[in-house]
PAFI-37010 format. One line per 4 residues: number of its first residue (from 1); their letters; for each residue z negated, y, x of C-alpha. Coordinates in nm, 3 decimals, decimal comma. Each point is the difference from the previous one (the first is absolute). Example, Ala and Ser with C-alpha at 12.3 -4.5 7.8 and 13.67 -1.06 7.14 Angstrom:
residues 2
1> AS> -0,780:-0,450:1,230 | 0,066:0,344:0,137;
***
This chain:
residues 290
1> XXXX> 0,000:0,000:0,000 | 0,083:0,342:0,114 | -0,259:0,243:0,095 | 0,057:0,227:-0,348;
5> XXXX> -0,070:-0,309:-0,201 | -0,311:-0,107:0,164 | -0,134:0,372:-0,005 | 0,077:-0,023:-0,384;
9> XXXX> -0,172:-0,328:-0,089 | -0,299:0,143:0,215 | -0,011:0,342:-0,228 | 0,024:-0,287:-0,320;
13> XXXX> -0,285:-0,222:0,129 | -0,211:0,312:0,060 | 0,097:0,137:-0,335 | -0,135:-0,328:-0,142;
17> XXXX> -0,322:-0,022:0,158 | -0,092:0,368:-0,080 | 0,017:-0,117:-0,386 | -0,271:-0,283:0,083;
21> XXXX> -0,225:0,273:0,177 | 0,110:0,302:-0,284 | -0,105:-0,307:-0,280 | -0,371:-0,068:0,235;
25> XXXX> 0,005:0,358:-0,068 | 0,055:0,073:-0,284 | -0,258:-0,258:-0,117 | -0,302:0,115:0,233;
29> XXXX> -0,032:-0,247:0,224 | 0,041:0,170:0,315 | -0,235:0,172:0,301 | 0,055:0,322:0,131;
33> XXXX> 0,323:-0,026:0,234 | 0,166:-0,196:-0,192 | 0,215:0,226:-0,211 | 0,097:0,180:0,355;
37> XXXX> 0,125:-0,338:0,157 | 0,205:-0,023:-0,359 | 0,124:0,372:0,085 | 0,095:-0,120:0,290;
41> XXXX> 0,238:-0,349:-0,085 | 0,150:0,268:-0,275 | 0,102:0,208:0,282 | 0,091:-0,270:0,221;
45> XXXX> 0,266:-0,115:-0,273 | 0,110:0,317:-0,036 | 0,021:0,083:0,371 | 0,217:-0,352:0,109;
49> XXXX> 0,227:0,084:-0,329 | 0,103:0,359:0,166 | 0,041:-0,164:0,341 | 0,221:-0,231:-0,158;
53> XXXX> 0,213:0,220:-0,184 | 0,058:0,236:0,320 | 0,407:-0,038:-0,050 | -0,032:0,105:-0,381;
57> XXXX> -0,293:0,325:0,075 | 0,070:0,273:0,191 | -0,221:-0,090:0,364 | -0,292:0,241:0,004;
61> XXXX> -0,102:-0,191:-0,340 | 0,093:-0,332:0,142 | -0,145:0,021:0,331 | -0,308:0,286:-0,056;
65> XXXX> -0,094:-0,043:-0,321 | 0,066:-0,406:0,034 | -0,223:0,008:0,297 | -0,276:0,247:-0,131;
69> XXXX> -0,029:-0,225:-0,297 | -0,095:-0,281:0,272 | -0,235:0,217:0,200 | -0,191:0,117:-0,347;
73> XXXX> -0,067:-0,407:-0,067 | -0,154:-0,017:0,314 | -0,216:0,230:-0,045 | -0,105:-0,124:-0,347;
77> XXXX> -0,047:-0,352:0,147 | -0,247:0,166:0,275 | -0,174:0,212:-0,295 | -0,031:-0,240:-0,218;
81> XXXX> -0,125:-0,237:0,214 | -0,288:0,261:0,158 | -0,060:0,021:-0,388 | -0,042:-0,379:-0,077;
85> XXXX> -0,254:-0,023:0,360 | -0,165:0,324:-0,126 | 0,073:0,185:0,311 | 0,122:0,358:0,052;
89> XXXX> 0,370:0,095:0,080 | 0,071:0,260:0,201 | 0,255:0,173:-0,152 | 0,179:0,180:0,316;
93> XXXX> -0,029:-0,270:0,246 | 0,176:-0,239:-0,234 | 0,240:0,290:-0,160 | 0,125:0,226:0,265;
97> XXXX> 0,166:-0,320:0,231 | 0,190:-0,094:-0,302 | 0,119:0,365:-0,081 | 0,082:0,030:0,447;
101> XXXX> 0,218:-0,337:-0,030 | 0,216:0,174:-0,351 | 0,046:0,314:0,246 | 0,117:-0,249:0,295;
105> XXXX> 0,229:-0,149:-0,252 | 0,181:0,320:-0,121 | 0,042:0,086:0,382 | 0,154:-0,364:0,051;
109> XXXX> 0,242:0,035:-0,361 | 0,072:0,374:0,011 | 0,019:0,150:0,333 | 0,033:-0,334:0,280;
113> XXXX> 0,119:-0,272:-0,278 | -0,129:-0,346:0,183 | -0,041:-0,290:-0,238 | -0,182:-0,183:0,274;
117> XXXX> -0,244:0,249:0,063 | -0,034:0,008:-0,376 | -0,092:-0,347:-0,010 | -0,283:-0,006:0,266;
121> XXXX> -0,164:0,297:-0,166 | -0,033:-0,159:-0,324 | -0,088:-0,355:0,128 | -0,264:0,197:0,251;
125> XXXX> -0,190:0,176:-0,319 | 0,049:-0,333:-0,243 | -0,175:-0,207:0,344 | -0,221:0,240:0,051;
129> XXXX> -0,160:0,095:-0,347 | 0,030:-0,397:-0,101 | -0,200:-0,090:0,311 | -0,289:0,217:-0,078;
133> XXXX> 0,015:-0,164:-0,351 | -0,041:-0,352:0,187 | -0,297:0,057:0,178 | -0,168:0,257:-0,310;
137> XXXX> 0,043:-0,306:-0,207 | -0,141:-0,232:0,277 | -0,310:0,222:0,082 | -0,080:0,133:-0,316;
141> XXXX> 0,096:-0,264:-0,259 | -0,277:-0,215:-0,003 | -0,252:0,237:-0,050 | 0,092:0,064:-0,306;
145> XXXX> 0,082:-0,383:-0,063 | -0,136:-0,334:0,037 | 0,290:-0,146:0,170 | 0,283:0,205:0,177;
149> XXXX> 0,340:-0,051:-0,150 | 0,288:-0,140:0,224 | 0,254:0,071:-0,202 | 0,007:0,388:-0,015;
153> XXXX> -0,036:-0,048:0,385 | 0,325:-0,219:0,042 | 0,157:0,204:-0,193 | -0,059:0,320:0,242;
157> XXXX> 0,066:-0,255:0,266 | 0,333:-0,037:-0,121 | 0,087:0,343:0,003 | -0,132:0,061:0,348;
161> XXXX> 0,192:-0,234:0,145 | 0,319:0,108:-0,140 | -0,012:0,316:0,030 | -0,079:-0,089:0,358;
165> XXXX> 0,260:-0,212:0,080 | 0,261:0,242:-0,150 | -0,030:0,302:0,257 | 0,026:-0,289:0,299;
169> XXXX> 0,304:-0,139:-0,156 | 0,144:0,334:-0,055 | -0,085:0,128:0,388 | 0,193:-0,310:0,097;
173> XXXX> 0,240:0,022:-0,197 | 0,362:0,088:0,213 | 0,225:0,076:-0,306 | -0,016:0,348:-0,152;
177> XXXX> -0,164:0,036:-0,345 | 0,153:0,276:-0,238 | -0,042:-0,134:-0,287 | -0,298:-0,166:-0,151;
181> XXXX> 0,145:-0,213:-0,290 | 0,236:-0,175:0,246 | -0,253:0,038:0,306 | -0,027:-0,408:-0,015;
185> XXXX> -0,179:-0,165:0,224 | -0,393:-0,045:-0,068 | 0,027:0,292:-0,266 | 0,038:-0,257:-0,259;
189> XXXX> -0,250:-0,230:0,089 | -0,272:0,273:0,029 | 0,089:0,119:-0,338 | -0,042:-0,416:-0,128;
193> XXXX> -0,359:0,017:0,174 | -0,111:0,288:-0,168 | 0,063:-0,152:-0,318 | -0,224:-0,257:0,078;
197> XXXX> -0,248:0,270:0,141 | 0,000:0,194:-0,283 | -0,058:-0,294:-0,245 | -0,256:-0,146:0,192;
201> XXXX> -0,169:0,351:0,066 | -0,022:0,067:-0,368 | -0,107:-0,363:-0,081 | -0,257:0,019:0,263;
205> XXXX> -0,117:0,393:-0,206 | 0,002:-0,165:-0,335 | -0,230:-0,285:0,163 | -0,234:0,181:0,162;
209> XXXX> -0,052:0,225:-0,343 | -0,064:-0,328:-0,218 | -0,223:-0,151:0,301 | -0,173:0,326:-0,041;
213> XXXX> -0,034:0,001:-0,400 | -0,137:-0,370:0,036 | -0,235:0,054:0,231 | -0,160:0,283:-0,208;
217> XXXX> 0,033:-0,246:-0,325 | -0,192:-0,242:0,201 | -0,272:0,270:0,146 | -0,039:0,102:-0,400;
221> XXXX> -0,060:-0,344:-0,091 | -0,261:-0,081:0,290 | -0,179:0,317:-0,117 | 0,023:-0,092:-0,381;
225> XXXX> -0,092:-0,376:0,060 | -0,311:0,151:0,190 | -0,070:0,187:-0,307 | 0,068:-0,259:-0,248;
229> XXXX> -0,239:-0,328:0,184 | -0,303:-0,036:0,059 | -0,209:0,202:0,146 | -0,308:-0,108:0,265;
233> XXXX> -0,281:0,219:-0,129 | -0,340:0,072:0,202 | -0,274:-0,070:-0,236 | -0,213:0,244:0,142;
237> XXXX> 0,205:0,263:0,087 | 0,376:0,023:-0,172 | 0,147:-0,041:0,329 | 0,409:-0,181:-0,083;
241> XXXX> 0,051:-0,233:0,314 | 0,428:0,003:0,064 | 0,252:-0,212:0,160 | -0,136:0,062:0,347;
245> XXXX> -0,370:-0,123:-0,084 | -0,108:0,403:0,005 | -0,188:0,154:-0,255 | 0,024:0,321:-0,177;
249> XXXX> -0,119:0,217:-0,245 | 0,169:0,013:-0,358 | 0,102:0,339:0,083 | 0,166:-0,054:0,346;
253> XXXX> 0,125:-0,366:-0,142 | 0,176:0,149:-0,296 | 0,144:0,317:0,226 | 0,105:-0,295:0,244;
257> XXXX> 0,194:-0,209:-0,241 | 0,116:0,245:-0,246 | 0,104:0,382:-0,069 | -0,284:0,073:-0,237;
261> XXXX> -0,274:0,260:0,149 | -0,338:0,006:-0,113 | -0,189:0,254:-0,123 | -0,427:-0,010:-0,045;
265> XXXX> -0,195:0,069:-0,295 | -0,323:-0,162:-0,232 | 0,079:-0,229:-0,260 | -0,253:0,070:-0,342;
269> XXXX> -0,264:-0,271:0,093 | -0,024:0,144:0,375 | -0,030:0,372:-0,126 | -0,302:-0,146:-0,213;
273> XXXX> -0,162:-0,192:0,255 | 0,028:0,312:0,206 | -0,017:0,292:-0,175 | -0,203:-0,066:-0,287;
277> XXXX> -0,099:0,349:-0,143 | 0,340:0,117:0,019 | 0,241:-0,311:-0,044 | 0,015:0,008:-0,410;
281> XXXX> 0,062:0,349:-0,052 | 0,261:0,013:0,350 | 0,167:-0,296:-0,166 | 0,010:0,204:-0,301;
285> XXXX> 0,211:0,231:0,140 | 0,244:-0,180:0,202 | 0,080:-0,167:-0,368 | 0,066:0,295:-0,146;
289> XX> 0,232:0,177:0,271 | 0,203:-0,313:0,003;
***
């Protein structure tokens, strides 16, 4: 298959997988990050569907636009990703690269037109930006998880190594290149790897959401079964012994296992015992402001 075709079915297969995530969406079951990294596979379909249709555009939409569209997923997949882990993003280390590699692009399509410098500026900034998402994932993932997830890591694995392999087969490369839809060569077989990338990116997002949703289900239900047993009462003093053979107070128990907060007061047979004198006609009166 020719180079167009493959950059085509890529833009379709992305298409298709932002419905999944716009449907996870749509119905709430999603973390914060999630609707960036489907931002992102929107503008990745978007982007490879401009790149392919570079002989049918006029260029600066084809190339700049095409390629902008590519650098904003990349920073959505970073963003979003920061968002799932619950760490910060800072905004101009991750923006202003991307905005330096459009400029180097213009210089390389308007004023020194070199499709081969082209190409190792765009596979630098996908390789670069995609490697950072690696080793976030890989650091920060399981903190937030009981068990990392491989997938969304072979799936930025994938991408790495294309992108790459691409600038070291274009630096080697003797012919001239200038055209990209006819550039041949290892062009299409990068753009058949990033289909799988892609897919198994977004499989490996949609994953590590649901691992995420079940693993709060399953907190909930450790918390509610703890409400709902049994529970090991001191005789003597109220003390609720947990899980871990500790004992606790009702209050701190209940604060513990639950969201409720308690609050003190005197129950009508305590205010008796203890206030005697006062206790009928105080009780009185809390009657009638209620």
């Amino acid at each position: 298959m020719d180079l167009r075709t493959l950059l085509l079915a890529g833009s379709a297969v992305s298409a298709n997988l932002s419905l999944a995530m716009l449907y996870l969406l749509a119905t709430g079951r999603s973390y914060p990050g999630f609707g960036l990294w489907t931002a992102g596979v929107i503008a990745v379909a978007a982007g490879n569907t401009l790149i392919a249709l570079r002989s049918q555009l006029p260029e600066a939409i084809s190339i700049l636009l095409g390629n902008a569209l590519i650098f904003l997923a990349l920073y959505m997949f970073l963003f979003g990703l920061n968002r799932f882990v619950g760490r910060r993003t800072e905004q101009c280390r991750v923006i202003l690269p991307l905005i330096a590699a459009l400029s180097v692009l213009f210089y390389y399509w308007f004023v020194s037109p070199d499709l081969r410098a082209r190409i190792l500026v765009v596979s630098f900034v996908i390789c670069a930006y995609l490697t950072v998402g690696w080793f976030t994932a890989f650091r920060h993932l399981p903190k937030v998880m009981l068990r990392g997830e491989n997938l969304l890591l072979i799936g930025f694995g994938i991408f790495v190594a294309s992108t790459f392999l691409r600038p070291l087969v274009v630096l080697f490369r003797r012919s001239t290149m200038s055209d990209l839809m006819s550039a041949g060569g290892f062009e299409p077989v990068a753009a058949l790897v990033n289909i799988l990338g892609v897919v198994t990116l977004v499989l490996g997002m949609i994953k590590i959401n649901q691992q995420r949703l079940e693993e709060e289900f399953r907190q909930a239900r450790i918390k509610l079964n703890a409400l709902e047993g049994l529970l090991p009462l001191c005789s003597h003093c109220g003390k609720i012994r947990d899980e871990q053979d500790e004992w606790h107070s009702f209050e701190n128990y209940l604060r513990l296992h639950s969201k409720a907060q308690v609050t003190h007061g005197l129950c009508p047979d305590c205010t008796r015992l203890l206030y005697p004198d006062i206790a009928d006609s105080a009780l009185q009166e809390l009657a009638e402001m209620k």
